[in-house]
C-alpha positions, 0 to 999 in steps of 0.5 A, spaced: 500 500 500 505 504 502 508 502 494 501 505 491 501 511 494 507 512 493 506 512 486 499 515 486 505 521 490 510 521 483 504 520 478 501 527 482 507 530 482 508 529 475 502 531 473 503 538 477 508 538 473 506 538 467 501 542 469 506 548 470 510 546 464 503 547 460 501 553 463 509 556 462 507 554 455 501 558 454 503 564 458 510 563 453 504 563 446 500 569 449 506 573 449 507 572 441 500 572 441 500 579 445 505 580 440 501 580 434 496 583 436 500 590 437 502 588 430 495 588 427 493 595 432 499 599 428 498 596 422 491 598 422 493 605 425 498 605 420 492 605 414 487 609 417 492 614 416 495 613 410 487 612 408 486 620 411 493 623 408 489 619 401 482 623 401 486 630 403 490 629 397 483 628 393 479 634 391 472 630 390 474 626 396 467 626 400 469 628 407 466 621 411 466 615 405 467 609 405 473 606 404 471 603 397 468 610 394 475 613 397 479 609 394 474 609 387 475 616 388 483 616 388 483 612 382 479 618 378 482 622 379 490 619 378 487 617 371 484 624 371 491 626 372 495 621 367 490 625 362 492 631 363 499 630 364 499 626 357 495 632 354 500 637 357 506 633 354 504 634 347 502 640 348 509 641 350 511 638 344 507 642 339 508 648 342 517 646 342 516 643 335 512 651 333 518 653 336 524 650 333 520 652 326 520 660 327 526 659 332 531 656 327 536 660 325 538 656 320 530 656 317 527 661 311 522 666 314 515 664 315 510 667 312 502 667 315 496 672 311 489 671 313 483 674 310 477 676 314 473 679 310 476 686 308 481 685 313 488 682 312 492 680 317 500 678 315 504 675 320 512 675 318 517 671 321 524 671 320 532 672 322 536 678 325 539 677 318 533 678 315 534 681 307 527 685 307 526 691 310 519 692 313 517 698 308 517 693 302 512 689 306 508 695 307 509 698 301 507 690 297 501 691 300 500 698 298 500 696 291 495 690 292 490 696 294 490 694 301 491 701 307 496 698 313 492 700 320 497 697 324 504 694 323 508 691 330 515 689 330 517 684 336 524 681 336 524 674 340 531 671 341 534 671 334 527 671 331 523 678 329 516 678 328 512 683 325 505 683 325 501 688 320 493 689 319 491 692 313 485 693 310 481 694 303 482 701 300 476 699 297 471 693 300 467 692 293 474 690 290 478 686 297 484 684 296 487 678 293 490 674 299 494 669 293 497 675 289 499 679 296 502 672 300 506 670 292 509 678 292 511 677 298 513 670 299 519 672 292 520 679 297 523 674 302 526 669 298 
């Protein structure tokens, strides 16, 4: 008998002792599992900011939405931007293509004549070493019947520009807008 007790004692004693062993082990996994959990609190705390910093980026941003409409939004507007850009972009391109066109010191002068009725506008691009004279321009439209009202002369870089505005002596006649652009076009030349 003193032999089964002493085996029920040593079974006891192993059981509390397992016991401890296994209340050490789920204190030891509480503590990643408190872990995590702080991980997840500031991952959470981490994307509401980054969510608020989003919608205070966005103009069409509702001020209390849904996570889903904000994030619809934020798409918009970036694809919105990307547009934009890509419109400025060409615009850059055309406006620089422009550019080189008139500014090119190694290019001919650039002649525009516009007809608005008994209006006719000349627009005269050309280098500082130009080899005509404003008055041979003035004086070719004089000739093709038309009365300059204002002639303007503005020098951007190495290119001058002149814009001359002239009108028909007589209305009924006009201006033959062909004849001015070929006189001036052989002038030029």
């Amino acid at each position: 008998m003193a032999l089964l007790e002493a085996e029920d004692s040593l079974e006891k004693q192993g059981i509390k002792k397992l016991a401890k062993k296994g209340s050490m082990t789920r204190r030891a996994s509480n503590s990643p599992k408190l872990h995590r959990n702080e991980i997840e609190k500031n991952r959470r705390m981490s994307m509401k900011d980054l969510y608020a910093r989003l919608a205070f980026q966005i103009p069409t941003a509702p001020s209390k939405s849904s996570l889903h409409l904000l994030l619809e939004h934020a798409t918009t507007h970036v694809k919105r931007l990307q547009q934009r850009l890509k419109m400025l972009k060409q615009k850059k391109q055309l406006l620089e293509g422009r550019t080189h066109h008139i500014t090119g010191s190694s290019r001919s002068p650039v002649i525009i004549v516009r007809e608005m009725g008994s209006t006719l506008e000349v627009f005269l691009t050309s280098g500082l070493n130009k080899n005509f004279f404003l008055y041979e321009v003035i004086s070719v439209l004089e000739e093709e019947a038309a009365q300059v009202v204002t002639a303007n002369q503005s020098t951007v870089g190495d290119r001058i520009i002149y814009s001359i505005c002239s009108q028909a002596v007589s209305s009924r006649i006009g201006i033959e807008t062909s004849r001015v652009r070929e006189r001036l076009q052989e002038l030029i030349s």
